[in-house]
C-alpha positions as CSV (number, residue, x, y, z in Angstrom):
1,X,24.1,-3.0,3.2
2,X,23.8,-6.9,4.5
3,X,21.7,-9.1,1.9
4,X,19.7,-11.8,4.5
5,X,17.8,-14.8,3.5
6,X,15.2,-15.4,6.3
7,X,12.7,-18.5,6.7
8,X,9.8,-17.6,4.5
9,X,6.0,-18.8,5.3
10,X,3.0,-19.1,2.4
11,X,0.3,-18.5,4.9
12,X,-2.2,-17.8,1.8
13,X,-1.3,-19.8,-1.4
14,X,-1.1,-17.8,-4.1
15,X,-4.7,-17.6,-6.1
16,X,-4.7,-14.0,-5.9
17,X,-3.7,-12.0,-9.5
18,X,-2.4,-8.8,-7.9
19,X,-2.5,-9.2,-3.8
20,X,-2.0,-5.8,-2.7
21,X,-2.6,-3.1,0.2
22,X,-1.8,-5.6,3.5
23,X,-2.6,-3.6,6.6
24,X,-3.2,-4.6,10.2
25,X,-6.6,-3.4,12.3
26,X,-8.9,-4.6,14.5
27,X,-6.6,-7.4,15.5
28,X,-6.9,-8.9,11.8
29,X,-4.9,-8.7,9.0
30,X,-6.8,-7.2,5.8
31,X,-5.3,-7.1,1.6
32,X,-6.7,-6.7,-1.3
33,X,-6.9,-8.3,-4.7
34,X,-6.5,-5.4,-6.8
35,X,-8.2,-5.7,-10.0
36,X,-10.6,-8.2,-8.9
37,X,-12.3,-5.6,-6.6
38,X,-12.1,-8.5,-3.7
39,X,-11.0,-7.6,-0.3
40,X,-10.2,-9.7,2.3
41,X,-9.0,-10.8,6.2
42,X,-6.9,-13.1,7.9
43,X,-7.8,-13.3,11.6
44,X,-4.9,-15.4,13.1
45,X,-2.2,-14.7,10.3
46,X,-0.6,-17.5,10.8
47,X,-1.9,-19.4,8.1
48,X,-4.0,-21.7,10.3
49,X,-7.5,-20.3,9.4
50,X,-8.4,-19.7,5.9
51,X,-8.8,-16.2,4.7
52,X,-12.4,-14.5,4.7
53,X,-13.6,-12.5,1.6
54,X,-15.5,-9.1,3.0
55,X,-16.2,-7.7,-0.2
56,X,-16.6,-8.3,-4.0
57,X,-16.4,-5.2,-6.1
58,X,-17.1,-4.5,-10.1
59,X,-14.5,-2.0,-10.0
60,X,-10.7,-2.7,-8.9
61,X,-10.2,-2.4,-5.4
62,X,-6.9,-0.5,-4.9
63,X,-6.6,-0.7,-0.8
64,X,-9.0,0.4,2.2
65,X,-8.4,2.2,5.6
66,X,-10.7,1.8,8.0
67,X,-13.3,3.9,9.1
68,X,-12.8,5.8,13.2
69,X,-16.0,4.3,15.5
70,X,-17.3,2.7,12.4
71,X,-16.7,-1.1,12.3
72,X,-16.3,-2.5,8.9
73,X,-16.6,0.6,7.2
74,X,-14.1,1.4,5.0
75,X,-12.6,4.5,3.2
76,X,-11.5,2.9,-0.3
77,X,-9.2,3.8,-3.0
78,X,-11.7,2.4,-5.6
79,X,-12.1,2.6,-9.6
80,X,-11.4,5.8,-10.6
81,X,-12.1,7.3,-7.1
82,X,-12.4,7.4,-3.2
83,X,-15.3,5.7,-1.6
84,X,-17.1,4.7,1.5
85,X,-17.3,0.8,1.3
86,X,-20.2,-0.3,3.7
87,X,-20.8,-3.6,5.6
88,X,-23.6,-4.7,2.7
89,X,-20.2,-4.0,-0.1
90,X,-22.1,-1.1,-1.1
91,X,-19.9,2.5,-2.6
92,X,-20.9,5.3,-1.8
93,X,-18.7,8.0,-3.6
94,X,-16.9,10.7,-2.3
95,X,-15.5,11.6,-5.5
96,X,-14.3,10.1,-9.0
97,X,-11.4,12.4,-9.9
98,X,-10.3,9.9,-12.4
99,X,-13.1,10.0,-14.6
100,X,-11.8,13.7,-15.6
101,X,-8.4,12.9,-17.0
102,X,-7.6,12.3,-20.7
103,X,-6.8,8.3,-20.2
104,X,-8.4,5.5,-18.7
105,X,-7.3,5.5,-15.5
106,X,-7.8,3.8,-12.2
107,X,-6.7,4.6,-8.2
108,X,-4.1,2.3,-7.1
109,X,-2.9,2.1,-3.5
110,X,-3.8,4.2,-0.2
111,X,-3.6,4.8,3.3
112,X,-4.7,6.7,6.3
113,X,-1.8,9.2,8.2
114,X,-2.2,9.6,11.7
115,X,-3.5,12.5,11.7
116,X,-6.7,10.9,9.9
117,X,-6.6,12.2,6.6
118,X,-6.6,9.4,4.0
119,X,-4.0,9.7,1.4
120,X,-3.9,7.5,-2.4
121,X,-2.4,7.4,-5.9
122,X,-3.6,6.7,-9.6
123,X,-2.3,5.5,-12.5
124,X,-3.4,4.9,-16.0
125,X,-4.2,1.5,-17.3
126,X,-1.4,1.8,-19.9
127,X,1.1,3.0,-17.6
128,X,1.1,6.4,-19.5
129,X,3.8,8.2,-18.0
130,X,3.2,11.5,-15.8
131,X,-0.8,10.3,-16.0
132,X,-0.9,9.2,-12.0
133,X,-1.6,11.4,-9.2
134,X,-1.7,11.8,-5.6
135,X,-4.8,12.9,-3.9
136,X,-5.9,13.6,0.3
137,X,-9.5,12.9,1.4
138,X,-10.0,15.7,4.6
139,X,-12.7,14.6,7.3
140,X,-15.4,16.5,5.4
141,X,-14.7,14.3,2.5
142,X,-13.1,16.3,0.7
143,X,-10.8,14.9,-2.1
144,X,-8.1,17.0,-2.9
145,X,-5.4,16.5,-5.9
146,X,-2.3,17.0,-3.8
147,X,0.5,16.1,-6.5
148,X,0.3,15.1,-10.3
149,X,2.9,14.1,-12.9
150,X,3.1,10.5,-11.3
151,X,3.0,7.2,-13.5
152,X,2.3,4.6,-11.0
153,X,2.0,5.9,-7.5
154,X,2.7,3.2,-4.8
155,X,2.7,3.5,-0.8
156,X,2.5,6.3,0.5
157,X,3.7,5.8,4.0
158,X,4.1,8.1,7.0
159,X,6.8,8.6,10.0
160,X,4.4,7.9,13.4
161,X,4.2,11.8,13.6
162,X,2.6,12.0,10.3
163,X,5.3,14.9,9.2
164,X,6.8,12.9,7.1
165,X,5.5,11.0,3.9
166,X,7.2,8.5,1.5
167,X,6.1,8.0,-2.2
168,X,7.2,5.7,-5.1
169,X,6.6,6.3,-8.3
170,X,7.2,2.6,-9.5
171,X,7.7,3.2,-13.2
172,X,10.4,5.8,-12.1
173,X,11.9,3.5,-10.3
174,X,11.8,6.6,-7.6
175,X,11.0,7.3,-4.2
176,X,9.6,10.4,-3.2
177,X,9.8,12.1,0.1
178,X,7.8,15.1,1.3
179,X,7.2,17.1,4.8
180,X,3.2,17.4,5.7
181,X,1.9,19.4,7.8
182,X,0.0,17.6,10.6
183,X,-3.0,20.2,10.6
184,X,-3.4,21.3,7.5
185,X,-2.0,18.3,5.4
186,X,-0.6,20.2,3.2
187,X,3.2,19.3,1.7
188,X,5.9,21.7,3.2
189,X,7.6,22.3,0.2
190,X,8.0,20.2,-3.0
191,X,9.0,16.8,-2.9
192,X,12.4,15.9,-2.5
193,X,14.3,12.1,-4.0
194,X,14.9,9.9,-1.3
195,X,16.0,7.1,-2.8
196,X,16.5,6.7,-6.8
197,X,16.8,3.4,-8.0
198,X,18.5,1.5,-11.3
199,X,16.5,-0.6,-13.9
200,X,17.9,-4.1,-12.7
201,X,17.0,-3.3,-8.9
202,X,13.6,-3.4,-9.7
203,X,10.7,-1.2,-8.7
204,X,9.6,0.2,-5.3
205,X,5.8,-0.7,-4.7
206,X,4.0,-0.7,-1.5
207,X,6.0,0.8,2.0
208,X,5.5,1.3,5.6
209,X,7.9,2.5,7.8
210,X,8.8,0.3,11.6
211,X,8.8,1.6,14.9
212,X,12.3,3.1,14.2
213,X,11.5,5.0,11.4
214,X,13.1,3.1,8.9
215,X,11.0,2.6,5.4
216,X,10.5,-0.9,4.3
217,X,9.8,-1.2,0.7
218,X,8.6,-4.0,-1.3
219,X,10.6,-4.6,-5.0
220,X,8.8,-5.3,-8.0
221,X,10.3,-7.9,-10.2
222,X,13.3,-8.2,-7.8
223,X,12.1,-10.9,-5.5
224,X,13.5,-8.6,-2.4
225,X,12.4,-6.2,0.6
226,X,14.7,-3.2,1.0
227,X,15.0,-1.7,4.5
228,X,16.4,2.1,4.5
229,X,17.5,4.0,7.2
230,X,15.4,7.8,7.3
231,X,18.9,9.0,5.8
232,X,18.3,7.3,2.9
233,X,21.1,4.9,3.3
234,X,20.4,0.9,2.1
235,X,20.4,-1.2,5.8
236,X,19.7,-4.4,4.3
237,X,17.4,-6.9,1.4
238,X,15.6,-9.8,2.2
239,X,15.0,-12.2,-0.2
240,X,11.6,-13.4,-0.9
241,X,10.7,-16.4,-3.0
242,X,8.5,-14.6,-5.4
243,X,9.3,-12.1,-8.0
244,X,6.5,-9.6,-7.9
245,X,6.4,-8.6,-4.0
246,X,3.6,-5.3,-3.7
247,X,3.1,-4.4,-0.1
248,X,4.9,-5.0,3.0
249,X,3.5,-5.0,6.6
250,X,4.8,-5.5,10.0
251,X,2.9,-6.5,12.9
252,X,2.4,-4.3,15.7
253,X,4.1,-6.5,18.2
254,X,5.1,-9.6,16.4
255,X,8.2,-8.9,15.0
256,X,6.9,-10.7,11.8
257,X,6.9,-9.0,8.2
258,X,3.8,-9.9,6.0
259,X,4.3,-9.4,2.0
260,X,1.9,-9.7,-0.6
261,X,3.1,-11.2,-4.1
262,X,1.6,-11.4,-7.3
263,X,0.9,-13.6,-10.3
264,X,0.5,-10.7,-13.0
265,X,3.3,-11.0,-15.5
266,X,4.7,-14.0,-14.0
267,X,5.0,-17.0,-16.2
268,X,5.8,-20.1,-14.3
269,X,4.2,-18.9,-10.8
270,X,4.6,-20.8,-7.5
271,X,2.6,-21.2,-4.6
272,X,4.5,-18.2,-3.3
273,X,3.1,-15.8,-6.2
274,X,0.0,-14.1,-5.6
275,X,0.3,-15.1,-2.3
276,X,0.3,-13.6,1.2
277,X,3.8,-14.6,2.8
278,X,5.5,-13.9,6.6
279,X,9.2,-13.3,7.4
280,X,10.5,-12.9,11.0
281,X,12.2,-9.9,11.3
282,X,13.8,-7.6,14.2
283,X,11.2,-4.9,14.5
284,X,7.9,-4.1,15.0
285,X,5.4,-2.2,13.1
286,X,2.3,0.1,13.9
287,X,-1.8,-0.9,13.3
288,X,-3.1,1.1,10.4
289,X,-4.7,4.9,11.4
290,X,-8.3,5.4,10.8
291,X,-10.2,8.1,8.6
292,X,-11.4,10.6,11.4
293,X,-14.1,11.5,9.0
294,X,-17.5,10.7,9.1
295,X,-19.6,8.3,8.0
C-alpha cells in the first residue's frame, strides 16, 4: 500500500451541508445535497462555471440515476422512498418502504447497475444499528427489499458486468461484497466481507469501481480515498484536504477523481468541506447506467 498526496482542486466551495451522490451523465457532472433535498450539475467540471441547482426538494435527497430516453428524469432515492423526480421537481412515488419500519428513517445513497435496475440503502435518523436496508427498483417499478440488518448503507457500486456489487455499511466500518445475477438481480448467495476496517481508519461512504475493476472508496472522518484491488488488497490512499469525504467519482475519460466533502460534524470547516473537489489520478472511470424502466 503507497500513501500519495496529489494536487487537490475546490472546484465548488464548500456551502453544501452533506454533498453527496457525484455521478457523471449527459456530459455533466450531477451531486446532491443530502438533507437539503437540493440536487445539482456542473457542466464543465472544472470549476470555471458555477454549479446549476435542478431541484429543491422538502424531503432529503439521497442521490438520483437517470432516467433511459427520458432527459432530466430522474429515479431518486428520496425521503423514505424511491421516486420519479420530473423536470417541474415534482415526486411521483414508486414506493415508501421506509414509512413501515419501527424508527424514523430515511433512504440514503443509490445507483443504477448496468443492467438497469436501480439499487439504494436506508438508514435511520439516529443511526440505530441493524435499522438500514438495501432495496432494487425492477423496470416495472417494482421496489424490492433485497437485504436488511444494515445501519448506514453507502455506495453500492457494480463491476462493468453488473455481477458484482460492493456495499458499506459505514457504521460497521464494513464493506460488503455480493454476486448478482445480471437477469434476475437477485444476490448469488449471501454477502460475503470484503474489506473490514478499524475505528481510527475511518468509515467507508460512497464507491465506484475504475475501468480496472478496482473499488475506490471515500473515508469518512479520515480525510483519505482508499483504492483496493478486486482481491481485496489496499493499492494505495490519497489524501484529501477535508475530513468528511462521501462519494467519489471518476470521469469517463479524464483521468480526474471528483470527491464530495461535507460540513456536518465538522467544527472549523474549510473551503474544502462541503465542497466538490478534483484529484488527477491514473485511471478512468465509467458514466453512470440508466433506469431501463419506464416513465
Amino acid at each position: 500500500m503507497t500513501f500519495t498526496t496529489a494536487p487537490v482542486t475546490v472546484v465548488v466551495d464548500g456551502g453544501y451541508e452533506l454533498a453527496e451522490g457525484g455521478r457523471w451523465t449527459d456530459g455533466r457532472y450531477v451531486y446532491v445535497d443530502i438533507l437539503a433535498g437540493r440536487l445539482y450539475e456542473l457542466r464543465d467540471g472544472t470549476g470555471t462555471a458555477a454549479p446549476r441547482r435542478l431541484t429543491r426538494l422538502d424531503v432529503p435527497l439521497g442521490a438520483v440515476a437517470p432516467v433511459r430516453d427520458e432527459p432530466d428524469v430522474w429515479i431518486a432515492a428520496a425521503g423514505t422512498g424511491i421516486a420519479l423526480l420530473t423536470p417541474d421537481g415534482a415526486l411521483e412515488w414508486l414506493d415508501r418502504p421506509e414509512d413501515r419500519t419501527p424508527v424514523p428513517s430515511r433512504m440514503n445513497d443509490g445507483v443504477a447497475d448496468p443492467a438497469g435496475r436501480f439499487w439504494a440503502g436506508s438508514m435511520a435518523y439516529d443511526g440505530t444499528p441493524g435499522a438500514g436496508s438495501l432495496y432494487r427498483t425492477g423496470p416495472d417499478g417494482t421496489v424490492v427489499r433485497v437485504l436488511d440488518g444494515l445501519t448506514i448503507a453507502n455506495g453500492p457500486a457494480f463491476s462493468a458486468d453488473g455481477t458484482t456489487m460492493y456495499l458499506a455499511d459505514s457504521a460497521a466500518g464494513t464493506i460488503l461484497r455480493c454476486g448478482v445475477d445480471p437477469v434476475s438481480g437477485d444476490l448469488s448467495g449471501g454477502p460475503e466481507s470484503f474489506v473490514r476496517l478499524g475505528g481510527d481508519e475511518g468509515s467507508p461512504d460512497g464507491m465506484t469501481v475504475d475501468e480496472e475493476g478496482c473499488l475506490w472508496v471515500a473515508m469518512w472522518g479520515a480525510a483519505a480515498i482508499r483504492r483496493y484491488h478486486p482481491d481485496g488488497h489496499l493499492l494505495h490512499t490519497l489524501s484529501v484536504p477535508a475530513p468528511h469525504p462521501t462519494s467519489v467519482c471518476l470521469h469517463p475519460t479524464d483521468n480526474r477523481l471528483y470527491v464530495t466533502t461535507a460540513r456536518h460534524g465538522v467544527p472549523d470547516p474549510t473551503a474544502a468541506s462541503g465542497a466538490v473537489l478534483t484529484v488527477p489520478v491514473t485511471v478512468s472511470g465509467t458514466a453512470a447506467c440508466s433506469w431501463r424502466g419506464r416513465y
